[in-house]
C-alpha positions as CSV (number, residue, x, y, z in Angstrom):
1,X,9.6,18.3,-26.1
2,X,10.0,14.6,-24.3
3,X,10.9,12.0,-26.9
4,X,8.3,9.5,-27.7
5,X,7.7,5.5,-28.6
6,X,6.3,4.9,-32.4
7,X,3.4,6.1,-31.1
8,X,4.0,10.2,-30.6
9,X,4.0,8.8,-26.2
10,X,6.5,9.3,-23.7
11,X,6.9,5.6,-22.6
12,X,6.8,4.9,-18.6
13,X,7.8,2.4,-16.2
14,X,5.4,2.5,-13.2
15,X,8.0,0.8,-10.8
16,X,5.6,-0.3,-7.2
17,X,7.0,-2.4,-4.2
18,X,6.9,-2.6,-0.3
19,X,8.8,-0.9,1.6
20,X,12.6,-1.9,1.7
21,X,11.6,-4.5,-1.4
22,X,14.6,-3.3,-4.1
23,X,13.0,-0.7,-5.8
24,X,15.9,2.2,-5.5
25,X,18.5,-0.3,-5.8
26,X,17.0,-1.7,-9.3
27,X,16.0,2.0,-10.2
28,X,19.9,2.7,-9.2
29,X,21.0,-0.4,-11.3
30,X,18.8,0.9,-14.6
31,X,20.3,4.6,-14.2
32,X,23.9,2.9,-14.6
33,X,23.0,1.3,-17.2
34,X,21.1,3.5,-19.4
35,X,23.1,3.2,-22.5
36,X,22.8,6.5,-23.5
37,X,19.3,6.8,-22.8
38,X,17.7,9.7,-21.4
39,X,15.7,9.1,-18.3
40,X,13.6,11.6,-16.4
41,X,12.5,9.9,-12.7
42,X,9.9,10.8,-10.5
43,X,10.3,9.8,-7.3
44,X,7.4,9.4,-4.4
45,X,7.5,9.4,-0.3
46,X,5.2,9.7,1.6
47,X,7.3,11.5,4.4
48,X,8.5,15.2,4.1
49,X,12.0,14.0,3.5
50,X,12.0,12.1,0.3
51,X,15.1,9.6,1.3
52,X,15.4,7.5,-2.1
53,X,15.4,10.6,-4.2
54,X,18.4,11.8,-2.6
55,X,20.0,8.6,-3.1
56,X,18.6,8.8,-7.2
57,X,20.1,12.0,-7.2
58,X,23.4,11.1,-5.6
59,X,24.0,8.2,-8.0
60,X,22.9,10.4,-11.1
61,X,25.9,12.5,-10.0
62,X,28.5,9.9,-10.9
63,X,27.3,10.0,-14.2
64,X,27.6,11.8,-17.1
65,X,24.4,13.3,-17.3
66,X,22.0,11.2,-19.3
67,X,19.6,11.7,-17.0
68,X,17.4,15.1,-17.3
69,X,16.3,15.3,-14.0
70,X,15.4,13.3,-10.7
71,X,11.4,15.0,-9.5
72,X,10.7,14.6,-5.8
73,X,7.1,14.1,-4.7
74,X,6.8,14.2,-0.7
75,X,4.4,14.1,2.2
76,X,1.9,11.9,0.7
77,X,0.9,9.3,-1.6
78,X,0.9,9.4,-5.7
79,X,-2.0,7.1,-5.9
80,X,-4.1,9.5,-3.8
81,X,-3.7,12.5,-1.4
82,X,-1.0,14.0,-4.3
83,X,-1.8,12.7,-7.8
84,X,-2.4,16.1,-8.9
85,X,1.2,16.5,-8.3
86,X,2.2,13.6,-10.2
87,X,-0.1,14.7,-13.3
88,X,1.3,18.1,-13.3
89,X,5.0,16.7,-13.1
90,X,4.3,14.5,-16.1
91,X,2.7,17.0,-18.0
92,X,5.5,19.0,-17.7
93,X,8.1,16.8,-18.7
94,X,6.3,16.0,-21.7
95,X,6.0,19.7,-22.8
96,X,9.3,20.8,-21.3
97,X,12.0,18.1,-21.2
98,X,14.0,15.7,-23.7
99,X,13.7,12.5,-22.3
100,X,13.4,9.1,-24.0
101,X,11.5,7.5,-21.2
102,X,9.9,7.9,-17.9
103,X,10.5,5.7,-14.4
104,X,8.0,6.6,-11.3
105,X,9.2,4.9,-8.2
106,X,6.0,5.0,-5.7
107,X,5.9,4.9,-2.1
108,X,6.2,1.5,-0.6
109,X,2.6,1.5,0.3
110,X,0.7,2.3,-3.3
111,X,-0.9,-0.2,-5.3
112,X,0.1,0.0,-9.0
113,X,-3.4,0.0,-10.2
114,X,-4.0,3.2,-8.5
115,X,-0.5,4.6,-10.0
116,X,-2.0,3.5,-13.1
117,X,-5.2,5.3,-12.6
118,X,-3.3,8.5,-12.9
119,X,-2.2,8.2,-16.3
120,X,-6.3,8.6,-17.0
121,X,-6.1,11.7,-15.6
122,X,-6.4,15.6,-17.0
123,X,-3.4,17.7,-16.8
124,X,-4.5,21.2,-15.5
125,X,-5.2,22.5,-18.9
126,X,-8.1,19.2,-19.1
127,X,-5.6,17.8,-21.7
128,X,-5.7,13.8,-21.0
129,X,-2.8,12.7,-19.8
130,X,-2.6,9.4,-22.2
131,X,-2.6,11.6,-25.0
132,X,1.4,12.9,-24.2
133,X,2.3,9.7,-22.3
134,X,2.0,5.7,-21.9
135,X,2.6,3.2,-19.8
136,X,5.4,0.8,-20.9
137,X,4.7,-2.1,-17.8
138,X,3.5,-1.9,-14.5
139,X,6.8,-3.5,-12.5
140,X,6.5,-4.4,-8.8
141,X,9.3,-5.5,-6.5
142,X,8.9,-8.4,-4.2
143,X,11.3,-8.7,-1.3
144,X,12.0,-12.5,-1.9
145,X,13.0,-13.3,1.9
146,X,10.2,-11.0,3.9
147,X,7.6,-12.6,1.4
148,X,8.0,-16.0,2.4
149,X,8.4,-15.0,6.4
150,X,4.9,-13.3,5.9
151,X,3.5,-16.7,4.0
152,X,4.9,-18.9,7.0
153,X,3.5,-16.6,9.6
154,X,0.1,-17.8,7.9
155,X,0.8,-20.8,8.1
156,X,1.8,-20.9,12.0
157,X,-1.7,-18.6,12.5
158,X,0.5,-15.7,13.7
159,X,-0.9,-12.1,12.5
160,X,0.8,-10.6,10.0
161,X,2.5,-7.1,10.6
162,X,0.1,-3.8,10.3
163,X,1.0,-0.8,8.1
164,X,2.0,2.4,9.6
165,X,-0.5,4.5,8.0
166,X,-3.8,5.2,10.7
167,X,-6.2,5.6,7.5
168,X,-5.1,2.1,6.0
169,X,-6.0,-0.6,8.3
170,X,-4.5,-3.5,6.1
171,X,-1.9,-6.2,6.9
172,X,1.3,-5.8,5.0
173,X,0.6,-9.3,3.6
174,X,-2.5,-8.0,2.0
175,X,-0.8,-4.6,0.5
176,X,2.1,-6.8,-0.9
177,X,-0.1,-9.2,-2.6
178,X,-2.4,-6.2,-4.1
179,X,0.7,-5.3,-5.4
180,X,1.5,-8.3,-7.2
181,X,-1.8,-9.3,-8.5
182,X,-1.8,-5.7,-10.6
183,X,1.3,-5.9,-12.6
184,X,3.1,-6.8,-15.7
185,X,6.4,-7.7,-14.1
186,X,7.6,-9.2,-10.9
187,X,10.9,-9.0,-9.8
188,X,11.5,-11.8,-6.6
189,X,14.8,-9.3,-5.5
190,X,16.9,-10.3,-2.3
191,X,16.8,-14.1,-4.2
192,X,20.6,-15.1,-3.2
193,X,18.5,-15.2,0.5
194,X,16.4,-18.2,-0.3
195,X,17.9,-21.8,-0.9
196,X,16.7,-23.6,-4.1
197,X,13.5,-24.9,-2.9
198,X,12.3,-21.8,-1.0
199,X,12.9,-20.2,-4.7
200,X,11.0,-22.6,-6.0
201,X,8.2,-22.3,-3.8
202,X,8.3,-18.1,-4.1
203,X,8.1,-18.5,-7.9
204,X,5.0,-20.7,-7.4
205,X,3.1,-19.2,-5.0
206,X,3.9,-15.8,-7.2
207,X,2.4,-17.5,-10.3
208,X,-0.3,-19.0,-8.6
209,X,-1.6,-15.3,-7.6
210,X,-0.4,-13.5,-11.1
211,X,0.1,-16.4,-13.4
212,X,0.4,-13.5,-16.5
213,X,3.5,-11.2,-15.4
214,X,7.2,-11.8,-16.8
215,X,8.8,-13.5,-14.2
216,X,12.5,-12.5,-12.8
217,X,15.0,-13.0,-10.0
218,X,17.3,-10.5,-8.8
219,X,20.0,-9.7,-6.6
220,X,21.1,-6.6,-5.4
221,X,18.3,-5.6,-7.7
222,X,20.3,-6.6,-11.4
223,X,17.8,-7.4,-13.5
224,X,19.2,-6.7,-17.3
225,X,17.6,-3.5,-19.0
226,X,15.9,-5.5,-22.0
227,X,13.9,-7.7,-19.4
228,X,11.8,-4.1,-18.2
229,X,12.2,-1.6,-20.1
230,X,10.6,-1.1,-23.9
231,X,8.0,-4.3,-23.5
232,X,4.8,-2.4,-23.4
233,X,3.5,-5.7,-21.7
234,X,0.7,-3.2,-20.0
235,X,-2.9,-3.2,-21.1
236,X,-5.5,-1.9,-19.3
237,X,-7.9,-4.7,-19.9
238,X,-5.0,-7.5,-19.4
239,X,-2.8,-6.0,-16.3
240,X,-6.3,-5.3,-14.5
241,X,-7.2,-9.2,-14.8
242,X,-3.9,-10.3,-13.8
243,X,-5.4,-11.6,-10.4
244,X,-6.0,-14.8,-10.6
245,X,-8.7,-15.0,-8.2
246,X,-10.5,-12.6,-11.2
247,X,-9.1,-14.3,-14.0
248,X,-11.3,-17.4,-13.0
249,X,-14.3,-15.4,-12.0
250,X,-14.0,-14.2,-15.7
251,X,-13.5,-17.7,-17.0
252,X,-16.6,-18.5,-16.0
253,X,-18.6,-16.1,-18.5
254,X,-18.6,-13.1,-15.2
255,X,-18.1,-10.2,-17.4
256,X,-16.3,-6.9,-15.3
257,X,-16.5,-3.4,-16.8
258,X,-12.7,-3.7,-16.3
259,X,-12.2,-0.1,-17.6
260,X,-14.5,0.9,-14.6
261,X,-13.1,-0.6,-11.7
262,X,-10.4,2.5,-11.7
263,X,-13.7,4.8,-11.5
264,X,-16.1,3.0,-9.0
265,X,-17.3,-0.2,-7.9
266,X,-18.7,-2.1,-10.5
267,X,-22.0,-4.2,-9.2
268,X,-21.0,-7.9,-10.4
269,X,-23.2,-9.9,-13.0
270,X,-24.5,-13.4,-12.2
271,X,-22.8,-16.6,-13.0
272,X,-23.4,-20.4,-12.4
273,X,-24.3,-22.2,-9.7
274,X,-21.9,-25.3,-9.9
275,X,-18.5,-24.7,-8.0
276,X,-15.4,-26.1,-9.1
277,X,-13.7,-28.6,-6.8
278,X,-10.2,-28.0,-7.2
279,X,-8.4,-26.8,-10.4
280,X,-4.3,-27.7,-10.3
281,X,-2.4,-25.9,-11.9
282,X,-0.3,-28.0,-14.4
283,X,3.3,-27.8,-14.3
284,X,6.3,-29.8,-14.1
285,X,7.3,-28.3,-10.7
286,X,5.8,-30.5,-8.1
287,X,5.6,-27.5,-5.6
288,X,3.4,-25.6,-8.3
289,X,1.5,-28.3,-9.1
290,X,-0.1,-28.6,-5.7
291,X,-1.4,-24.9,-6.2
292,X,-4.7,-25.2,-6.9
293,X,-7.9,-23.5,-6.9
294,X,-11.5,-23.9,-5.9
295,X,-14.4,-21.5,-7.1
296,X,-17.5,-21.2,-4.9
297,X,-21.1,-20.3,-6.5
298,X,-24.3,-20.6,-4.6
299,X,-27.8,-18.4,-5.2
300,X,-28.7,-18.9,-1.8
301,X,-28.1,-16.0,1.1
302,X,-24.8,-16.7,3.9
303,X,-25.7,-16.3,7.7
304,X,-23.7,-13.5,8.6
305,X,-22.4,-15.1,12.0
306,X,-22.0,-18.7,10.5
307,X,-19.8,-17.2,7.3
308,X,-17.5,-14.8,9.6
309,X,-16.8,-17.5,11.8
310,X,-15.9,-20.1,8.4
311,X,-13.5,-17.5,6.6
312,X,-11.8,-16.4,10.4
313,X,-11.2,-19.5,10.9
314,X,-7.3,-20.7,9.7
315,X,-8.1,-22.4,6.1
316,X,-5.5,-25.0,5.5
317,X,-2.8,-24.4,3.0
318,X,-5.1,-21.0,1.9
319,X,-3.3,-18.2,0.1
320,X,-5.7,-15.4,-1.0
321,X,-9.4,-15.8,-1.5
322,X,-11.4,-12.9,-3.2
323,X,-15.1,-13.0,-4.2
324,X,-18.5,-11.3,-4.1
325,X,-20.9,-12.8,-2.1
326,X,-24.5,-12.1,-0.4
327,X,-24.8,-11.7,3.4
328,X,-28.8,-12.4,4.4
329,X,-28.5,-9.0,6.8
330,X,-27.0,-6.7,4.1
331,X,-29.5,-7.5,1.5
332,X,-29.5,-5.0,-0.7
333,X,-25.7,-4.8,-0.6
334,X,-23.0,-6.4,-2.6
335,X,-20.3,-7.9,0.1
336,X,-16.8,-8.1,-1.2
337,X,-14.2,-10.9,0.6
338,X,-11.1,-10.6,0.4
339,X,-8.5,-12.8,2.1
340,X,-4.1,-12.4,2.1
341,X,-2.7,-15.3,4.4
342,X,-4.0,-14.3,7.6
343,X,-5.9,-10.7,7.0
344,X,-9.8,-11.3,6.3
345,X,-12.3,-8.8,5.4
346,X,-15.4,-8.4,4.0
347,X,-16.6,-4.8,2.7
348,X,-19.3,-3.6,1.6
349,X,-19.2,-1.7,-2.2
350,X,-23.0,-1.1,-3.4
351,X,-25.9,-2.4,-4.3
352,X,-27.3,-5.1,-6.3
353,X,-28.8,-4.8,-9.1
354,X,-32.1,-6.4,-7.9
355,X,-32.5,-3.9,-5.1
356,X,-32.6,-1.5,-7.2
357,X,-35.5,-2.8,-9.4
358,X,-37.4,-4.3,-5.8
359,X,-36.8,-0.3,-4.5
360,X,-38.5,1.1,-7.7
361,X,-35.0,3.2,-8.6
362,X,-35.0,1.3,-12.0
363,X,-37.2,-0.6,-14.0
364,X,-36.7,-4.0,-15.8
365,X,-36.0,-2.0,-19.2
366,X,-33.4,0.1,-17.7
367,X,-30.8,-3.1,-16.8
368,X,-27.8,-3.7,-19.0
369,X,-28.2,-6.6,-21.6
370,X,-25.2,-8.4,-19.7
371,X,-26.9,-8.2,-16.4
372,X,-30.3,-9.4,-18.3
373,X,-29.3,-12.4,-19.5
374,X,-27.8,-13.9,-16.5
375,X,-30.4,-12.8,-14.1
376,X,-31.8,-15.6,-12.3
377,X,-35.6,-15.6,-10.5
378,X,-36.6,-14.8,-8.1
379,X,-32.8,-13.4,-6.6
380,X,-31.8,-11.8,-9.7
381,X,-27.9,-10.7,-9.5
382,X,-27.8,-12.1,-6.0
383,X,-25.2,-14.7,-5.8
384,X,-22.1,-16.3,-4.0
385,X,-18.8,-16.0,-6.2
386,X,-15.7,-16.9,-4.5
387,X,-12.7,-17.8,-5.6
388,X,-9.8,-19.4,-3.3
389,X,-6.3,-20.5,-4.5
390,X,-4.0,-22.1,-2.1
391,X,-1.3,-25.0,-1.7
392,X,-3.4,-28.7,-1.7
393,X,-6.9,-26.7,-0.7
394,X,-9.3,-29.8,0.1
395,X,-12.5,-28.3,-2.0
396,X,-14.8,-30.9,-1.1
397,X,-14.4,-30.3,2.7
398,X,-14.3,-26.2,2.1
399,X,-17.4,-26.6,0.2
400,X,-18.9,-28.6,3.1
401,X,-17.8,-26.1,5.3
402,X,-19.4,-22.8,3.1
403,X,-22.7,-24.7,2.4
404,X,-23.2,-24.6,5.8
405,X,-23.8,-21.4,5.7
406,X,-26.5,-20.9,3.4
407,X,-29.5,-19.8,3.9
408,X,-33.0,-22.3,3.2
């Protein structure tokens, strides 16, 4: 039987990062010093030869066998195409093994929340898996160096690099910063690359996208033990509003079904009408306190043409921008934008409320009490809600620039 926290849980470290960020080389540096600690890893590739864990295994070797055993899960991904496997391999090590704690190392390309996701899961016998096991903190690994190349590419307007995978379409950029919106910790690894003011400006722009994580620079991947493991920083409420682009949706009385967004698309709820200008962030570092951001509400519809060609258009200074918004051609449907330096998209996730009412599938009894007392005649849940966060973003001239769009 797998030792547990206070709790009767076998703690875990969800450990996420692009590829070639650190994450076997911290995972390495934790292993040697375990202390005594025994440490069960699973470790995920998405290729049929799982490279890191034969490095994990190889390093295990040299020691003295604190650590149970190294799992291998190949030829896909644990946030999708194989989480079964992953639920069966921790349901095993909690029945089977003595273990004090847990590590998963994803595949480069996995976003944490979708690691995270798995731990809601049913074990094959319909036991939940969060009754045997917990997550400690969601940890992702930033490649200090690569980060900043991608940010500057932005900034010259060159594209950033594609993934690999034909069924994922996104930039790396966009991956990377998925990855560190969703976490509880962020390591900046590869830091001994960057001179002092390029640290400082990672560490800002960081913040300014996940201004809640634990903060730490490594090299070579040495971050100490205490500064990870045992912290229990995750919660799913807290670590799913990390974003910042959602933390200031939520600021602004939005309520999310947070628990939900793992399940399905949650339809937003309405909000105000007033945008915000410009909120800077106030620090002491002059390179963070130019990050600011600027929060975009209209109840009016966009023109489809007159939008795309605003948000594909080179924003100055823009970091990410992430919203819901209403496109006059896709009535009924609930557009989602998102934008990571210079990827922008705009998908489509469901309906609004008030189509549903106008289509006769509901009636004005059956919608939720949040969504009731923010509806707003005659558009109902309709709205604009976008939120961008960027180094000194001019608001007044990007909210020029979206009213312009709007719809009479």
């Amino acid at each position: 039987m797998a030792h547990a926290d206070r709790n009767g849980l076998l703690p875990v470290i969800a450990l996420s990062g692009f590829l070639g960020a650190g994450k076997t080389t911290l995972l390495n540096h934790l292993i040697r010093n375990a202390d005594g600690e025994r440490i069960a890893i699973i470790v995920n590739d998405i290729g049929e030869v799982n490279i890191d864990a034969t490095l994990i295994n190889s390093e295990v070797k040299q020691l003295d066998g604190e650590i149970n055993q190294v799992i291998e899960l190949s030829g896909g991904c644990i946030c999708c195409s194989i989480q079964s496997d992953l639920v069966a391999a921790v349901s095993e090590l909690t029945e089977n093994l003595k273990v004090d704690r847990l590590i998963v190392e994803s595949t480069g390309v996995a976003e944490p929340v979708s690691v995270a996701q798995t731990f809601l899961s049913e074990d094959i016998a319909g036991r939940p898996l969060e009754e045997s096991a917990r997550i400690d903190s969601l940890v992702t690994v930033v490649d200090a160096a690569f980060f900043l190349e991608e940010w500057r590419a932005h900034e010259l307007k060159r594209p950033s690099r594609s993934l690999l995978r034909q069924e994922d379409d996104r930039s790396i950029f966009e991956l990377v910063i998925e990855q560190i919106e969703c976490t509880d910790i962020l390591v900046a690894n590869k830091i001994d690359l960057l001179d002092p003011p390029d640290r400082a400006k990672l560490k800002a722009i960081l913040q300014s996208l996940n201004e809640r994580a634990h903060y730490h620079e490594a090299t070579q991947g040495q971050v100490p033990k205490n500064a990870l493991l045992g912290l229990f920083l995750f919660d799913l409420k807290q670590t799913l509003s990390g974003a910042n682009w959602l933390r200031h949706i939520e600021s602004s009385h939005a309520k999310i079904d947070l628990n939900d967004r793992f399940r399905k698309v949650q339809i937003p709820q309405s909000s105000l009408i007033q945008p915000n200008l410009g909120k800077t962030i106030n620090s002491n570092n002059p390179i963070k306190s130019s990050i600011n951001t600027f929060v975009y509400r209209a109840r009016r519809p966009f023109d489809a043409d007159k939008f795309a060609a605003v948000i594909n258009r080179s924003i100055p200074g823009l970091l990410r921008a992430k919203g819901y918004c209403w496109i006059e051609d896709q009535n009924e449907a609930v557009g989602f934008l998102s934008i990571a330096g210079s990827t922008t998209r705009c998908d489509f996730l469901g309906n609004w409320w008030a189509a549903a009412l106008e289509n006769g599938k509901i009636d004005r009894s059956q919608l939720p009490a949040e969504i009731e007392c923010k509806w707003e005649a005659p558009h109902g849940d309709r709205r604009q809600e976008l939120v961008f966060i960027g180094i000194n973003l001019n608001g007044e001239a990007l909210k020029d620039q979206i009213d312009a769009c709007l719809i009479d």
